[in-house]
C-alpha positions as CSV (number, residue, x, y, z in Angstrom):
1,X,0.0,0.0,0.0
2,X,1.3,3.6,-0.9
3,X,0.5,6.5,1.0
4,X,1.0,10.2,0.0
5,X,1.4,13.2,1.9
6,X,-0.4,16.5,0.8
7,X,1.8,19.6,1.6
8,X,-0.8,20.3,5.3
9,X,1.1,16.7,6.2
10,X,-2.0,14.8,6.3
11,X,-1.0,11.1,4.9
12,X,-3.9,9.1,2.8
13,X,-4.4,5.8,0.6
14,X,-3.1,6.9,-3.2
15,X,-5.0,3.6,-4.6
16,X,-8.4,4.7,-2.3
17,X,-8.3,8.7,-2.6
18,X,-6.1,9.4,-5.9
19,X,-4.1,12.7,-5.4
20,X,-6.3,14.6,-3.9
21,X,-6.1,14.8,-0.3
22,X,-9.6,13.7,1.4
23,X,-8.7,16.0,4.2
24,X,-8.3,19.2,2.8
25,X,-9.2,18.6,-1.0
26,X,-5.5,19.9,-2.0
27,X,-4.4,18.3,-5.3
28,X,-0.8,16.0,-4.5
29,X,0.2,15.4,-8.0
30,X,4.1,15.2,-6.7
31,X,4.9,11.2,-6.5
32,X,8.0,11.9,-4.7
33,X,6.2,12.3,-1.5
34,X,4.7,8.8,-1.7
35,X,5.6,6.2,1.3
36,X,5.9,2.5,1.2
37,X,4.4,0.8,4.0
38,X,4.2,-3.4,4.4
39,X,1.5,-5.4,5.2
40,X,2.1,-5.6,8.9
41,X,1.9,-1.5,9.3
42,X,-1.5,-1.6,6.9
43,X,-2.8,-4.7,9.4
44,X,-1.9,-2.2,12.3
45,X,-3.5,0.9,10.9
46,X,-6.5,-0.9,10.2
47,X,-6.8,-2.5,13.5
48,X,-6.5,1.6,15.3
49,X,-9.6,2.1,12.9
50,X,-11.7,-0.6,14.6
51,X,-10.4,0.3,18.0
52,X,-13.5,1.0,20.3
53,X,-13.3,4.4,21.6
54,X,-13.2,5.7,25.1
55,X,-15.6,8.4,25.3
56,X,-14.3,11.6,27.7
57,X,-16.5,11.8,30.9
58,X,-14.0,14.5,32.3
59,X,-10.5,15.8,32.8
60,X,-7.3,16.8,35.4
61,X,-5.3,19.1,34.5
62,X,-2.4,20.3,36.1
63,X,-2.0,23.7,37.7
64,X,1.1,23.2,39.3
65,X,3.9,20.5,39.0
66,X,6.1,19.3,36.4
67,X,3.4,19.0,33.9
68,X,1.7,22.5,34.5
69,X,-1.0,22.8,31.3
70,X,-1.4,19.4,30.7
71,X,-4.7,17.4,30.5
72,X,-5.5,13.7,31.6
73,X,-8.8,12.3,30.2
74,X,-11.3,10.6,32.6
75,X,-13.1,7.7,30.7
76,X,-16.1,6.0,32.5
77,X,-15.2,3.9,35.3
78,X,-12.1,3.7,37.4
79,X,-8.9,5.8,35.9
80,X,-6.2,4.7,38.0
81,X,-3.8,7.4,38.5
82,X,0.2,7.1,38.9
83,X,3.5,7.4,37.1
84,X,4.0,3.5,35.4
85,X,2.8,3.0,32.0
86,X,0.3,0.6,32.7
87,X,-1.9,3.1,34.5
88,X,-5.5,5.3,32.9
89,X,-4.1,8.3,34.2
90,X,0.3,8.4,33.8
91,X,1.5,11.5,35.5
92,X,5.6,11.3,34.6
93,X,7.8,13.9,35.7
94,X,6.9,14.1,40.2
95,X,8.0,11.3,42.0
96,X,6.2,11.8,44.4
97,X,3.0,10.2,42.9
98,X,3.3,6.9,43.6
99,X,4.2,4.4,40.7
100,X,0.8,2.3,40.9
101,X,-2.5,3.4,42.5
102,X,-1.9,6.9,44.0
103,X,-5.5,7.7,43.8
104,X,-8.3,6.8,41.8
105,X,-11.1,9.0,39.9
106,X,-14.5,7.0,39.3
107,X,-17.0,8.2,36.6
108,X,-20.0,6.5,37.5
109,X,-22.8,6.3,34.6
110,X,-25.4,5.0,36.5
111,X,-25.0,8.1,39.7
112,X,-24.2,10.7,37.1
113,X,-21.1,11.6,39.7
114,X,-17.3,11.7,40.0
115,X,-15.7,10.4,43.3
116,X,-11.9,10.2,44.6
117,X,-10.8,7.1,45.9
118,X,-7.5,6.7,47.6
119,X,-5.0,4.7,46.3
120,X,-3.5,1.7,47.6
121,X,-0.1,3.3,47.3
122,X,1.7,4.8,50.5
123,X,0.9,8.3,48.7
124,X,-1.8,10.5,50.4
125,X,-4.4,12.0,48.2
126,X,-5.3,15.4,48.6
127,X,-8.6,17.1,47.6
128,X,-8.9,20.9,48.2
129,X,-6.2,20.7,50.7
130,X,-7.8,17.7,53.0
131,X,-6.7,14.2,53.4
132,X,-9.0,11.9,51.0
133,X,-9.2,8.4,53.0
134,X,-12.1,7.7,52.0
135,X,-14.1,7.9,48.8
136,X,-15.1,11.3,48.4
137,X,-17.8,13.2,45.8
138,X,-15.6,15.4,42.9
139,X,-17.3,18.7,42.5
140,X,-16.4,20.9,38.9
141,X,-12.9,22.7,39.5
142,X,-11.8,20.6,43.1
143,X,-8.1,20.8,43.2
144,X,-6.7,16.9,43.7
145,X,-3.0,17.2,45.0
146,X,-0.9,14.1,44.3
147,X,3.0,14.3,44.9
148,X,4.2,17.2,44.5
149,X,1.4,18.7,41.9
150,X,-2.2,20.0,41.6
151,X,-4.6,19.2,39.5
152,X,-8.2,21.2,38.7
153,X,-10.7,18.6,38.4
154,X,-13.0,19.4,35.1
155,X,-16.0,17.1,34.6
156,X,-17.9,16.5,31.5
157,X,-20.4,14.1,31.8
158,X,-23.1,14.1,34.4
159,X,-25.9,16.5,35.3
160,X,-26.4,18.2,32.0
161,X,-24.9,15.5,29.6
162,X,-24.3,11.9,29.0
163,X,-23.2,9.9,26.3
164,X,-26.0,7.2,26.4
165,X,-28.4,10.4,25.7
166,X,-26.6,10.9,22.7
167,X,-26.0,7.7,21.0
């Protein structure tokens, strides 16, 4: 399979969209910009197409720390929260926040709310400057500190919006 890449840098399927980029309809006559790919990275790209998608039900985002500005994206459910790879919410750069489990943020569907839990980790939780021991309700802009950093608690799904309404 050849792909091409229009001068905006969006890549495409020459044999599926011709020349003309399906993104933003610019004409890519120039071959030169055409990339090989094998079978494997074709099986792979088409496999991220039929990957089911995690719809957003909220956000952190850090106000101070290491990663001031960035977001993390709550998905429905638990979002465990620390600094290895294998966690819903990875927070690199303070390590403080415990590797596994420093806290975790529920998004429950069926209560419409957000809750805190604490971690099993040795790190505390924080929410708006109290100890959270126990699970504890997540109200719009509560500030969670983990480590060493803040972060403003942004939710999205709940009262006024759910993605089941929507579907």
């Amino acid at each position: 399979m050849s792909l091409i890449r229009c001068k905006n840098g969006h890549m495409f399927s020459e044999r599926r969209y011709g020349t003309l980029c399906p993104y933003c309809n610019i004409e890519t006559a120039n071959k030169e910009k055409k990339i090989e790919i094998n079978k494997e990275d074709s099986d792979v790209e088409i496999d991220m197409l039929y990957q089911e998608i995690e719809p957003v039900c909220g956000w952190l985002v850090c106000i101070e720390g290491t990663r001031v500005g960035k977001d993390y994206k709550i998905k429905s459910g638990k979002n465990f929260i620390g600094r290895s790879d294998d966690m819903d919410i990875q927070i690199i750069g303070d390590n403080a926040i415990a590797k596994r489990n420093h806290a975790i943020v529920v998004y429950d569907p069926k209560k419409k709310n957000n809750v805190l839990l604490p971690g099993d980790s040795s790190g505390i939780a924080y929410l708006n400057g109290e100890a959270a021991y126990v699970p504890t309700e997540l109200l719009a802009y509560d500030v969670i500190e983990l480590g060493k950093s803040k972060f403003l608690f942004v939710p999205f799904c709940g009262e006024h919006f759910e993605w089941e309404d929507n579907n």
